[in-house]
Every structure is written in structure tokens, then in C-alpha cells.
C-alpha positions as CSV (number, residue, x, y, z in Angstrom):
1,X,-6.0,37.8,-10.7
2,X,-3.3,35.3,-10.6
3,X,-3.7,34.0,-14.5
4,X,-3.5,38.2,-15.6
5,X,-0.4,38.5,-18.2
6,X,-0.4,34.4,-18.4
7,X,0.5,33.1,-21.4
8,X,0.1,29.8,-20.6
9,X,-3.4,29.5,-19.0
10,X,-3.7,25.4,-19.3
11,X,-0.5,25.0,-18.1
12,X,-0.6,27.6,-15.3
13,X,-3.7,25.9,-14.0
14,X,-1.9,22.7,-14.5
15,X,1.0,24.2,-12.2
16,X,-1.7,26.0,-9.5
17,X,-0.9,23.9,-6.5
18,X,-0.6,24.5,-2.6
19,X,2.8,26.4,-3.3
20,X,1.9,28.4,-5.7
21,X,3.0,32.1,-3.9
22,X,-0.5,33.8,-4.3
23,X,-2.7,31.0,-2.8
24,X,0.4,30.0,0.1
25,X,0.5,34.1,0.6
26,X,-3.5,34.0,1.2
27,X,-3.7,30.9,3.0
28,X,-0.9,31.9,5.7
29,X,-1.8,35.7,6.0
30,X,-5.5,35.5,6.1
31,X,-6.5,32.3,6.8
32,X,-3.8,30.6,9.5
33,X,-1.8,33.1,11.0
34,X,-5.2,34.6,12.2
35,X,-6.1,31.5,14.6
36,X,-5.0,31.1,17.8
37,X,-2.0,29.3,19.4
38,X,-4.0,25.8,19.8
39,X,-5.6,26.2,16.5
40,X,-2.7,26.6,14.8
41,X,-0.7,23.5,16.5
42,X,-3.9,21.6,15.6
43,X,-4.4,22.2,12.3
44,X,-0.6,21.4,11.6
45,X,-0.1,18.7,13.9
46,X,-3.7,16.9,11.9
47,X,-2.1,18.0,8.6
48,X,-0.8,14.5,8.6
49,X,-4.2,12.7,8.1
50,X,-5.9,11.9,4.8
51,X,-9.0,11.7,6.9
52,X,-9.4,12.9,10.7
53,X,-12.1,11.9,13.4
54,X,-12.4,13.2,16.5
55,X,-10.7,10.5,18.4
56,X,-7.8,10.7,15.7
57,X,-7.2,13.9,16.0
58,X,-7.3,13.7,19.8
59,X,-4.9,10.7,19.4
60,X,-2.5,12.7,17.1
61,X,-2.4,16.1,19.3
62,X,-3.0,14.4,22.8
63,X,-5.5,17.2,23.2
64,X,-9.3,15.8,24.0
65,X,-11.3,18.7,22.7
66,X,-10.9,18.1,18.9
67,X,-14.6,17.7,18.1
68,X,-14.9,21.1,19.5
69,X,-12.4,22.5,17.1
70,X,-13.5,19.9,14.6
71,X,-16.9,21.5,14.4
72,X,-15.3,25.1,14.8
73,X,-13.3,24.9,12.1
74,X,-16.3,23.5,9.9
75,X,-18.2,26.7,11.4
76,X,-15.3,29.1,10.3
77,X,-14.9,27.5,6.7
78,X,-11.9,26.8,7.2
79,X,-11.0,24.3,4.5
80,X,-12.4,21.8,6.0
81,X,-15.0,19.1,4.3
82,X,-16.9,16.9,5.7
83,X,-17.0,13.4,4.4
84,X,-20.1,11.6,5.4
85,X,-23.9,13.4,6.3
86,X,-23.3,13.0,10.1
87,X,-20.3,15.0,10.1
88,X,-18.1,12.7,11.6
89,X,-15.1,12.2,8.8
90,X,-13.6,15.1,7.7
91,X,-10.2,16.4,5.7
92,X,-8.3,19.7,4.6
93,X,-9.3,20.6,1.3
94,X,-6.1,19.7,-0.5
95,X,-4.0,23.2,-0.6
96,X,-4.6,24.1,2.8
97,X,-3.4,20.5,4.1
98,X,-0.2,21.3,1.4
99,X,0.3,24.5,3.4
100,X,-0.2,22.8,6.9
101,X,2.3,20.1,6.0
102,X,4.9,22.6,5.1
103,X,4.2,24.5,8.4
104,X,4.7,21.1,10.3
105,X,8.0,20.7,9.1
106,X,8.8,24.2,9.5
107,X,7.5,24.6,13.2
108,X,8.0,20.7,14.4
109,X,10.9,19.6,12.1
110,X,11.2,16.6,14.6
111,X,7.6,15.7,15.5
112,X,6.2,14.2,11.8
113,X,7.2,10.7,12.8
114,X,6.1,10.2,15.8
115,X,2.5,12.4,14.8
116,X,2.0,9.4,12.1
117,X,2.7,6.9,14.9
118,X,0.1,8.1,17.0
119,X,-2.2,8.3,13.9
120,X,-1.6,4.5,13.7
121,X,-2.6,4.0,16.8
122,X,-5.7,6.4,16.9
123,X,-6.8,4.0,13.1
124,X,-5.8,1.1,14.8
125,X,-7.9,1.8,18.0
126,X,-10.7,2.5,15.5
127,X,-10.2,-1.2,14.0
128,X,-8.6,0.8,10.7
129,X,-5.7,-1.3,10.4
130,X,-4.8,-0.5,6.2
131,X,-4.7,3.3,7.8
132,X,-2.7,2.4,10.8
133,X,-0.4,0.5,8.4
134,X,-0.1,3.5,6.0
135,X,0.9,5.5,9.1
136,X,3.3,3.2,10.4
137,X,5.0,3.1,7.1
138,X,5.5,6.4,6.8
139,X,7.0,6.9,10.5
140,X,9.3,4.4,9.2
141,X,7.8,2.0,12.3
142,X,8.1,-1.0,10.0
143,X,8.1,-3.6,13.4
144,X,4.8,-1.8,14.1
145,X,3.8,-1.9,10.2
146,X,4.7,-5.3,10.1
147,X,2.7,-6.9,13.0
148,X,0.0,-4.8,11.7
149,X,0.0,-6.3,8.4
150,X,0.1,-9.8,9.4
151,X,-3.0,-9.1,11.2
152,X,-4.7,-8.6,8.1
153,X,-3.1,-10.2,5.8
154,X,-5.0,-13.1,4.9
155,X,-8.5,-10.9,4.8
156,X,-6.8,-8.8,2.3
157,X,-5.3,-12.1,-0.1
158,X,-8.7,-13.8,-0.2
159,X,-10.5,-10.1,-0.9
160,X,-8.3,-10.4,-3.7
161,X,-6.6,-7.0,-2.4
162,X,-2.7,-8.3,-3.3
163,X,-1.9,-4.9,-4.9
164,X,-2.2,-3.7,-1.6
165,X,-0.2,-5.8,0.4
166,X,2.7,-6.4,-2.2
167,X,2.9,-2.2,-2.5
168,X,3.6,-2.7,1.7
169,X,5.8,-5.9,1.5
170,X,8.1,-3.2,-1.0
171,X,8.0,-0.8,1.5
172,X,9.2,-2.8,4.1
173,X,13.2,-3.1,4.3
174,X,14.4,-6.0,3.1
């Protein structure tokens, strides 16, 4: 419906992202705006994560039921994939986690950081430290990110991963 009167098609399709109007329009009337009130502050609050677990999530929202509404969401379809056969990874299928993210900083303008510092904690806690450090990062926690990094550091040298740690050591302030 949405390429009708297109001229462009490849480039349209190109373009057809998490804020393009007709699949944000979908997403918001049909698919989040009908969940509840602790739905909805879940899904946006775990919006942050590239991957969620249980105890993550529950880390992130403070709540302690998310493998209920883990496995309820995965019951409801709602754009949510599992990553591994026992069901214990999962993430947003990438324009509902767009649409989430831009609900986060519409409904908790002031709550990303400290969401991605507890999401450091909850991959830290699960011995996920490149995670944790990602998370830091981006909460702009960079004593945390840091003391994280030195923790691995010389794993990641001599696993000849020194893309990843000079992308952090340019990250960090000077």
C-alpha cells in the first residue's frame, strides 16, 4: 500500500525505516498503544538493549517479572525474536525497537542514561563486560567504562580484538 504512486520503488525501500509515517502510524496505534500501563514502560524502558535476558530486563526496569512478560510478548508476536532455541536471548525486531526508543525519549526524556547504566550492570552481573562497557559508554559513565575495560583489557589485546578496544579508548574523553 505504502510503495502505491511511488516512483522511486528502490529508493523508497531504501528509505522504509522505523520512522517511516505508515509503519510508526501502525506500530503505535495497533501494536503499543493497545498494551497495558506496565507493558508499555517495559517495552520502552528495554528499548535500550541490543539483546535482553530476563535478569537484564529486570535489571533495567527494577521490575522482577520480566520472563513473564518476556514470554508474553513472544506469545503476542509482538516484535519480539528469539535468539537462541531455549528462548532465553531475545530483541525487538529492528523498527519496533526504532519506535520504542523514540517513545523513551518522548515519555522518559531524563531516564536513557541511567536505563543504560543499569544495563551495564545487569551485563556485567552476567560476566558480559564488552556489553556492560558499551552501556557505560553510552550513559556517558566513562569512570565506570573505564574500570570496566581495564578488566578486560589484556584478554581482548592477546585475542587480537584491538579494534575493539582502540574504538573505546576514542570514546573515552581525553
Amino acid at each position: 500500500i505504502s510503495m502505491q504512486g511511488k516512483n522511486d520503488l528502490p529508493g523508497f525501500v531504501n528509505e522504509f525505516t522505523g520512522s517511516s509515517r505508515y509503519i510508526m502510524d501502525y506500530l503505535i496505534e495497533e501494536v503499543f498503544l493497545s498494551q497495558s500501563e506496565d507493558i508499555k514502560k517495559f517495552l520502552v524502558q528495554t528499548s535500550i538493549l541490543n539483546r535482553m535476558n530476563s535478569p537484564i530486563c529486570n535489571e533495567v526496569t527494577g521490575q522482577t517479572n520480566g520472563q513473564e512478560i518476556l514470554e508474553q510478548l513472544e506469545q503476542e508476536n509482538l516484535f519480539i525474536i528469539p535468539l537462541d532455541e531455549q528462548r532465553y536471548w531475545y530483541r525487538y525486531h529492528h523498527l519496533f525497537s526504532d519506535l520504542l526508543q523514540k517513545r523513551l525519549r518522548q515519555l522518559f526524556p531524563n531516564q536513557e542514561k541511567e536505563l543504560h547504566q543499569r544495563a551495564s550492570l545487569g551485563f556485567e552481573g552476567q560476566n558480559l563486560i564488552p556489553e556492560a562497557v558499551d552501556h557505560s559508554m553510552t550513559a556517558e559513565d566513562f569512570d565506570r567504562a573505564e574500570e570496566l575495560i581495564s578488566r578486560i583489557a589484556q584478554k581482548l589485546w592477546f585475542g587480537g580484538e584491538q579494534g575493539v578496544l582502540n574504538k573505546w579508548a576514542d570514546a573515552l574523553p581525553k
